[in-house]
N, C-alpha and C positions, 0 to 999 in steps of 0.2 A: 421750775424756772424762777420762781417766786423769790427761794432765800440765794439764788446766785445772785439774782439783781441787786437784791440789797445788803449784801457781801459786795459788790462791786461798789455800789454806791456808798457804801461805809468805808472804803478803803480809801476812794477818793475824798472825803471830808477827812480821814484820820491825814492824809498826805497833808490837805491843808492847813491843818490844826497843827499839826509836828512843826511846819515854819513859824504859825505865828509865833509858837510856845519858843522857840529858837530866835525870834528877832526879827525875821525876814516878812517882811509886810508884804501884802500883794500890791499891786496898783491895776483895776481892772482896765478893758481896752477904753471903753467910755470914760471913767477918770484922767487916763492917759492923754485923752484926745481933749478933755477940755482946759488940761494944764496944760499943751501946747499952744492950746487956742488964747491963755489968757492974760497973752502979753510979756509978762515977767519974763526973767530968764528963762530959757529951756533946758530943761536936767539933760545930758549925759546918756544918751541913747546907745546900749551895748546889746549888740544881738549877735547870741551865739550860735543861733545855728548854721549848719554848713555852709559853704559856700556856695552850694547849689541850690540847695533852701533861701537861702538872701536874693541869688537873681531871680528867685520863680516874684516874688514879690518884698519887701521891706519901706518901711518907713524911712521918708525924706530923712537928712540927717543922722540917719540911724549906723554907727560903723562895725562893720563884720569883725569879731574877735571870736571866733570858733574855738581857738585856743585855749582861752582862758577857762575852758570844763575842764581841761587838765591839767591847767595849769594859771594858779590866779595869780601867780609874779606877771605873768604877760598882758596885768591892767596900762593901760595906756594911761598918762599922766592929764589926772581931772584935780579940780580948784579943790580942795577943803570944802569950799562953799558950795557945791555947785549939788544938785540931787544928782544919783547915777539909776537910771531904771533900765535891769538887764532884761531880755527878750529872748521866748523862745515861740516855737510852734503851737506849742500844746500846755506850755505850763510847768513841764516836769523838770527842764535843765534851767530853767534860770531861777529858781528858788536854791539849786544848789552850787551854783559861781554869785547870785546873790550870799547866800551863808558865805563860801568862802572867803567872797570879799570882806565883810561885814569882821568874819575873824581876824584877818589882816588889818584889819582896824584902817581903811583907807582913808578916812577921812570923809562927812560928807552922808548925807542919806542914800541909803542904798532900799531900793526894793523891785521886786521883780514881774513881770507882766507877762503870763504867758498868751495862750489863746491867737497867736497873727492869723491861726489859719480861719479866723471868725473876725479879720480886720474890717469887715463889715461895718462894724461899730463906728471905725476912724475914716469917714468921708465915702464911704460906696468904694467901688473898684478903683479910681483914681487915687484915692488916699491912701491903700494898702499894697498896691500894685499890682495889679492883676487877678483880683478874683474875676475870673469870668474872659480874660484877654491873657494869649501868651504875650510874653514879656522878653528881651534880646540880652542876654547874659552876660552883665557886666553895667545894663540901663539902670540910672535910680531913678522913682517916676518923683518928678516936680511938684 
């Protein structure tokens, strides 16, 4: 069991290592949450997972573009200025609609935040919507 685990857990550092080496920054949830908290403008909140992943729980202000895994013409129009931090479940899809953006040359910091399902971090169950409380499909929690 020994050298699976750490096959696994080498895989998972090599995943993360291949974006930074690519450009795509992480932004962890903790970071996330205290750049919202710290007054300035708020980056550009893109979360791609499904749209049944988004009602189970999502971040205030955060807008559903599912889409754009497949397709990163279907970015919705952000400032030059503004940061864009893409969102997914686990980490795995928004480092790669981060990259693709980034190739697009959108304009703008782009990097990506995965982990929601550990939104923990971002204010208890009120701040990530619903850990712990079902949630009415279609609600954003305030």
């Amino acid at each position: 069991m020994g050298p699976v685990l750490l096959a696994i857990i080498g895989l998972f550092v090599l995943w993360d290592v291949v974006w930074w080496v690519l450009g795509v920054r992480p932004r962890f949830p903790w970071q996330l949450k205290d750049r919202l908290g710290a007054g300035a403008s708020d980056p550009v909140l893109l979360d791609v997972r499904t749209p049944l992943e988004y009602n189970w729980f999502h971040l205030p202000g955060a807008q559903n573009v599912p889409d754009l895994l497949a397709d990163s013409g279907k970015m919705p129009p952000v400032s030059p200025s503004r940061e864009v931090v893409v969102i997914c479940m686990t980490g795995h899809r928004s480092p790669l609609v981060a990259y693709a953006l980034k190739k697009r040359d959108t304009g703008g910091s782009i990097t990506s935040s995965g982990g929601r399902w550990d939104g923990r971090c971002m204010n208890g169950p009120a701040g990530c919507g619903g850990a712990g409380r079902r949630q009415k499909p279609g609600n954003r929690m305030a």
